[in-house]
N, C-alpha and C positions, 0 to 999 in steps of 0.2 A: 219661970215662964212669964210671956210679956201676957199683960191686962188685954182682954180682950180688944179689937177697934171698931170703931162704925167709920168706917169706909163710905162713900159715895155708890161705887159701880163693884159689885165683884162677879167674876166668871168663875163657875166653878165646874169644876172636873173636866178638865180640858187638857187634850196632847198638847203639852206647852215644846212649841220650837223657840227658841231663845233668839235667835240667829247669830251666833256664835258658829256654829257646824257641827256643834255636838248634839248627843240624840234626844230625841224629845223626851216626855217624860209627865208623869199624868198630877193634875193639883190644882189648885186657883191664881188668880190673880186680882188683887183690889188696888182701885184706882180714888184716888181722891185730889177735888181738883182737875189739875193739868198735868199729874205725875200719876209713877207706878210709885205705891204704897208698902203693898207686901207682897211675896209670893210661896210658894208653899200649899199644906196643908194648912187652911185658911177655916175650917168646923168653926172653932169659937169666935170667928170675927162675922158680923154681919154687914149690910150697907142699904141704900135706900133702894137702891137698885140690884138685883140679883139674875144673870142670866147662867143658866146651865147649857153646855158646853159639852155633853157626854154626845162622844164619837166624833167631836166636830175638833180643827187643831185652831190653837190661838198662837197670831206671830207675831214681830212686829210688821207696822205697816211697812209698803214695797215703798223703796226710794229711788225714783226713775230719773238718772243723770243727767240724760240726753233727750229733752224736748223742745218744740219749738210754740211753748203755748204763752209766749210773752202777751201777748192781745188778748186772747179767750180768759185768762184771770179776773179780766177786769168786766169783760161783758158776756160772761156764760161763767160766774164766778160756784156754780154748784159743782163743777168740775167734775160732771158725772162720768166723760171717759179714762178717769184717771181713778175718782174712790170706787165705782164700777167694778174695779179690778184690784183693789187691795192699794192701790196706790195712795201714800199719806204725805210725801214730799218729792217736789219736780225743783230740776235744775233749768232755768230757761237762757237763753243768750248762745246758743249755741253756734255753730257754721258759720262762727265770723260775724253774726248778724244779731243784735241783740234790741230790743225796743227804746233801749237809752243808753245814752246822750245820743239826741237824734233832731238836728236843726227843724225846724218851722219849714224853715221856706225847700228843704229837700222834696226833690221827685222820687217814687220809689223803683229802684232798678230791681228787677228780677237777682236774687230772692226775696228779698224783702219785700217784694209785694207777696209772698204767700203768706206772711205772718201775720202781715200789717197791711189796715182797712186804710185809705185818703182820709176818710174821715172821724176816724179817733183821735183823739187829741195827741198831740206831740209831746215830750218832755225831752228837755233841751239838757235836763244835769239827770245823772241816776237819782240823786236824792229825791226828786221829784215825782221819780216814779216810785220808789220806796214808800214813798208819804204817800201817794195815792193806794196803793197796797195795805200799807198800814192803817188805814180813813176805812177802805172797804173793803176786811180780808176776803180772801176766797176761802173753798172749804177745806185746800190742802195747802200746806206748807212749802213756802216759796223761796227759791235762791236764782240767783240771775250772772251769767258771768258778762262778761263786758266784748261787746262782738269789735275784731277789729275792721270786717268790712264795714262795720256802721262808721268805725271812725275816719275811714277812709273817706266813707260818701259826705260826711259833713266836711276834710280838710282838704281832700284833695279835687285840684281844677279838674284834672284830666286822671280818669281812673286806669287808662290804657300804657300807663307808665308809672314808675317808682315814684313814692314820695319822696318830693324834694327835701331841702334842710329845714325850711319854717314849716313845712307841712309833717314833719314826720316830730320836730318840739312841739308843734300843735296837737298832734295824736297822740302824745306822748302824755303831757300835759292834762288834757282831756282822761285818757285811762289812770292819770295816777290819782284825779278828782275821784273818777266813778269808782276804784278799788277803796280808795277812803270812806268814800260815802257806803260801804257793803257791796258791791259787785267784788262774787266771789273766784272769779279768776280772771282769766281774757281768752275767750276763744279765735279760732283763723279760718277761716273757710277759702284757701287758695285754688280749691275748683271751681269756684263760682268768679263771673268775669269782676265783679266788682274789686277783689282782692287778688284775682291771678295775676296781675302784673306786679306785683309784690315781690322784689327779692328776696330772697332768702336773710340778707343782713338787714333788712326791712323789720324783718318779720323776729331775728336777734334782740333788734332793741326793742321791740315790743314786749317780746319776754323778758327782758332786763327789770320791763317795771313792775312787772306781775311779780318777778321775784324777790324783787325791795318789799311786797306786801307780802312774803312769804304766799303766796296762795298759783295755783298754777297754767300752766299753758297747754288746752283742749282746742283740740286739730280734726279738723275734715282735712285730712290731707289732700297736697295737692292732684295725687290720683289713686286712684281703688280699682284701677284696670290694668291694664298696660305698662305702666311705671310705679305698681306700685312699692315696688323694690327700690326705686330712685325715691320715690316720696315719702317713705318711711325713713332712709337714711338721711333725710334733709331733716326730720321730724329731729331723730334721734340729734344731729349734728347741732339743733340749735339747743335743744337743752341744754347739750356740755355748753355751749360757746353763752351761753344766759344762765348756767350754772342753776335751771331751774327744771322744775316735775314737770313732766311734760305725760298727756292722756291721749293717747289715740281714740279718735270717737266711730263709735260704729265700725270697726273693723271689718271688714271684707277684702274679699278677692274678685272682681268684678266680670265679668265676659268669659266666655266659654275657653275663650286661649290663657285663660287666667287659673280656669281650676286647676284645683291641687297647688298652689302656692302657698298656701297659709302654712305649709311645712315649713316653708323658708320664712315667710314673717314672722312666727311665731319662733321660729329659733334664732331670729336678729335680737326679738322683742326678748326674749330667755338673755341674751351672750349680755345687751346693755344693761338686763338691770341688776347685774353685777357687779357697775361703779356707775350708773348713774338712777336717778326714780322716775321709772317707764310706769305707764297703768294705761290700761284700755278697755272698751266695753265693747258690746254688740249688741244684735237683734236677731232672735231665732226664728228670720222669718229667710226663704230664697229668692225676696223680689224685695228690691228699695222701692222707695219713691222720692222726687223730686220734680223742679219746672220740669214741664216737656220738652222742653230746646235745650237738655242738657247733654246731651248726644249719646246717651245713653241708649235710644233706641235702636241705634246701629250694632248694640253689645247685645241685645238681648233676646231672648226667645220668644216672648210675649211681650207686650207693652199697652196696659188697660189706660183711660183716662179716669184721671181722678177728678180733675173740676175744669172747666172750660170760661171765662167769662161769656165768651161770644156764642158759647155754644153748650150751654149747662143741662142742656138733653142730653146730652152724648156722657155723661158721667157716667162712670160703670160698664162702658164699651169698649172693645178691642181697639186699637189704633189702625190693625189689618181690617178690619168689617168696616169702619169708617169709609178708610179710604176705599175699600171695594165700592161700597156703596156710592162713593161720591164722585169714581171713574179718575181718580187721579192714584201718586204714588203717596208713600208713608210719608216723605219729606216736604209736598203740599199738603196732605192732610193735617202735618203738623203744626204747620207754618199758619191754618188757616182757621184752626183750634187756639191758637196764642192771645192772651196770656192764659198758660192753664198747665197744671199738672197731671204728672203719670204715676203710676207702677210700673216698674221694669223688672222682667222673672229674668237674673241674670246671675244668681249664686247657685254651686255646688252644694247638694245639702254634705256633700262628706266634707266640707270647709264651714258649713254655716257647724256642727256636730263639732270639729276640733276647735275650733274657735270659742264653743260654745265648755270646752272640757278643762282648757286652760285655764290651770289653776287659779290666774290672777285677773279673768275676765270676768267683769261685771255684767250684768244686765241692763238694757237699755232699750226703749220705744223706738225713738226715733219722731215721736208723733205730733203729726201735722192738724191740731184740733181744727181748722178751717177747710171750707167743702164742703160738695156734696156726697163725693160718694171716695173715702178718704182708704186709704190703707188700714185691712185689718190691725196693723201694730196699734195705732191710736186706743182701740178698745180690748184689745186680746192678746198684751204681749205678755204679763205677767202669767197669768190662767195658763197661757199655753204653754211656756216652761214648767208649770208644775204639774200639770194634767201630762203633757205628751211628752215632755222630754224628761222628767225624773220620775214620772210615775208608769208611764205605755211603755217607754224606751229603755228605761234605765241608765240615762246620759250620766246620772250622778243620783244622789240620793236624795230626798225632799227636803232633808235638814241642810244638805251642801246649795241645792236651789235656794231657799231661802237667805242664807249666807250671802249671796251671790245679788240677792235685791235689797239687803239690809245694813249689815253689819259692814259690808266691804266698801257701798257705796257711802257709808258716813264717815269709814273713816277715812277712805281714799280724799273725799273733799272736805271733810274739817268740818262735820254734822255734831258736832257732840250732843251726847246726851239724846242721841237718836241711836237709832240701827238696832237695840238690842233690848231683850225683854229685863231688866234691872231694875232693881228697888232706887227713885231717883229720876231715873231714868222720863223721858214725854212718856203720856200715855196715848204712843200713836201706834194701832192694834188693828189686824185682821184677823175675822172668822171664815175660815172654811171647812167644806168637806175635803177632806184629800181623796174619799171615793169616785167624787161626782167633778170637782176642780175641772175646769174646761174653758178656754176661749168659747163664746157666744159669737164671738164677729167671724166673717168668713169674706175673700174676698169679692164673692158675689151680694152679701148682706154683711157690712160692715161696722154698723155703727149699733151693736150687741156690747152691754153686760159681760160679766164671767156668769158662766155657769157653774153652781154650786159656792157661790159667794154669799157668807150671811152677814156679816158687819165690816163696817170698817169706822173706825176711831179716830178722828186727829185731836192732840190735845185733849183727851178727856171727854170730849163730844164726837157721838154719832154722826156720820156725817152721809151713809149709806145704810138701808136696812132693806136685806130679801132682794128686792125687784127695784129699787128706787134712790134717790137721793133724799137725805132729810131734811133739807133747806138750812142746816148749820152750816155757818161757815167763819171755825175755829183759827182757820191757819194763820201762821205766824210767818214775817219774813226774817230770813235768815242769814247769817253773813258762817266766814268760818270760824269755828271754836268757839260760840259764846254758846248760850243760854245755858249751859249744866250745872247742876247744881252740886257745891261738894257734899 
């Protein structure tokens, strides 16, 4: 029998979820350091810190793929919408848009002004923003993929056409610097104007170079309404032809002539990853968001405003009661709202439910930290997966939900030494009730805590306790496959 340890932090008597997907199972955990220590029946070992755990489950922390809080890391570094909710590590760079490599002298085109302030500083190589990261972590743990519409805005003259030959060795060039430097894949956002005029063989060799760094190619597809049967097959078509993984982000089926298709994507997404590596996430929510001139409002049944510059009253209101209000139609009132973002209620829930059941679907935000009155996903996407959909609904089971924010999203992008509760392993930890487990944010009051949320851990430090943030800020940035320890 081993000599007894003094441990740092131990939890004791807690429904341990691994996130593995196997069943939980009752014991401690001690942490010392930055690592998980022991786990077990843990009687003879003590530590300096001791918190009991009886009724409450201990997992690992949630790993949210799909965010866009490249900006708010650096100036709202408590990261309270993200440890809030269990979350211990975000992917940021996503929709083709990423906060670097990003020229000085650039104007910001719609999307990227929703991310990104005029006046934050620019960083012109990923490196630069890394080392700024690494100068002043935040409280969660950071990976960043490499947007190809940012590479667009800094090489190309004219965004309303394919890159030319110098312009596309120029992009080229550029992604193979920032995937060197740790940008951990290249994302595409070919629904947004800055990157729709992107060919499809455009967008080939872009993956060609993600795939020299082994690491992969994450798609807003070119549409999530009307074609997205053509958009998915383009998705599909470049991985073969760039021989690389390819993730669909945020999966949906968009617009009312569109529900009920995720039968057909989701058995396209089944048939390819039988000879090639498909992966994909979502968000269990039935309304996106995005800019408001993303023409989304013509799809959808509602359409709230999330932030306005010229009109930051109207956050949190209809886009219908605006315009009544204002005597014009939806397409002035929109026009006259700009620059500013929506909500669009525009998903089936029996497609957000199948989407949400397949197998190999991760979990994902989606979340816009900037705003004022922002899309519930931001604060209440994890909580509401384990409150409403594996614990009210029984979509799956709390140990497979967990799975599903852990273990699948480190190892889909090359997290090691994350996802899973192991001796070794970070000690990046959430406590909750699973009685009481609930989204706080609503989309009339959005910017809520989980409810029934008691810790969250990065690294070995608290980083959230009860009601609050704890002003730690642990986090480490991250590239793929390093930091584990053998």
């Amino acid at each position: 029998m081993k000599a007894p340890m003094k441990a740092d932090v131990i939890f004791r008597n807690a429904t341990i979820i691994d996130g593995t997907g196997g069943p939980s199972w009752q014991g401690d955990l001690a942490i010392t350091d930055d690592r998980i220590t022991a786990m077990g029946q843990l009687a003879p070992h003590s530590a300096g810190v001791e918190h009991d755990c009886t009724g409450l489950v201990l997992a690992p922390g949630f790993i949210d793929p799909h965010v866009h809080h490249d900006e708010i890391v650096l100036t709202d570094p408590d990261m309270a919408c993200m440890v809030g909710q269990g979350v211990t590590t975000i992917i940021n760079g996503n929709c083709g848009f990423s906060i670097a490599p990003l020229r000085a002298d650039v104007v910001l085109p719609a999307p990227l002004d929703m991310i990104l302030s005029p006046d934050v500083p620019r960083f012109g190589s990923f490196a630069q923003y890394r080392a700024q990261l690494d100068a002043e972590p935040p409280a969660v743990n950071t990976a960043c993929l490499i947007g190809h519409g940012t590479l667009r805005v800094n090489e190309c003259a004219d965004l309303n056409r394919p890159a030319d030959k110098a312009e596309l060795r120029a992009m080229a060039a550029s992604l193979d610097a920032a995937l060197a430097d740790g940008g951990i894949g290249l994302s595409t956002g070919t629904f947004y104007p800055p990157a729709r005029a992107a060919p499809t063989a455009e967008l080939i060799e872009m993956a060609r170079i993600a795939q020299a760094h082994g690491k992969l190619y994450v798609t807003h597809m070119r549409d999530e309404g009307d074609r997205v049967i053509e958009a998915l097959d383009e998705t599909l078509q470049i991985g073969r032809a760039a021989c690389c993984g390819v993730h669909v982000s945020h999966h949906k089926c968009a617009g009312l002539a569109n529900h009920g298709l995720s039968e057909v994507t989701l058995s396209m997404i089944d048939a390819a990853r039988a000879h090639q590596d498909v992966g994909l996430d979502t968000t269990p929510w039935t309304a996106s968001s995005t800019m408001l001139n993303s023409g989304r409002h013509k799809q959808a049944q509602r359409v709230m405003v999330a932030d306005s510059v010229p009109y930051p009253d109207m956050a949190g209101r209809d886009l219908a009661d605006i315009a009544r209000d204002w005597g014009v139609d939806l397409d002035a009132a929109m026009e006259r709202l700009l620059p500013a973002t929506g909500i669009f209620f525009l998903m089936a829930e029996t497609d957000v439910r199948r989407i949400l059941q397949y197998p190999h679907t991760i979990i994902c935000s989606d979340g816009i930290g900037r705003g004022k009155h922002p899309h519930p996903r931001v604060w209440g996407t994890f909580p509401r997966v384990l409150g409403h959909y594996a614990r009210d609904e029984a979509v799956f089971t709390l140990e497979e939900a967990v799975k599903r924010m852990t273990s699948m999203p480190a190892e889909r992008f090359g997290l090691t030494g994350r996802g899973r509760l192991a001796v070794g392993h970070f000690a990046d930890l959430v406590v909750f009730d699973a009685a009481r487990i609930a989204a706080g944010a609503s989309y009339e009051d959005p910017k809520r805590p989980a409810i029934g949320l008691h810790q969250t851990w990065v690294n070995g430090r608290c980083v959230w306790r009860d009601t609050a943030p704890t002003g730690a800020r642990p986090g480490k940035t991250l590239d793929r496959n390093d930091g584990v320890r053998a």
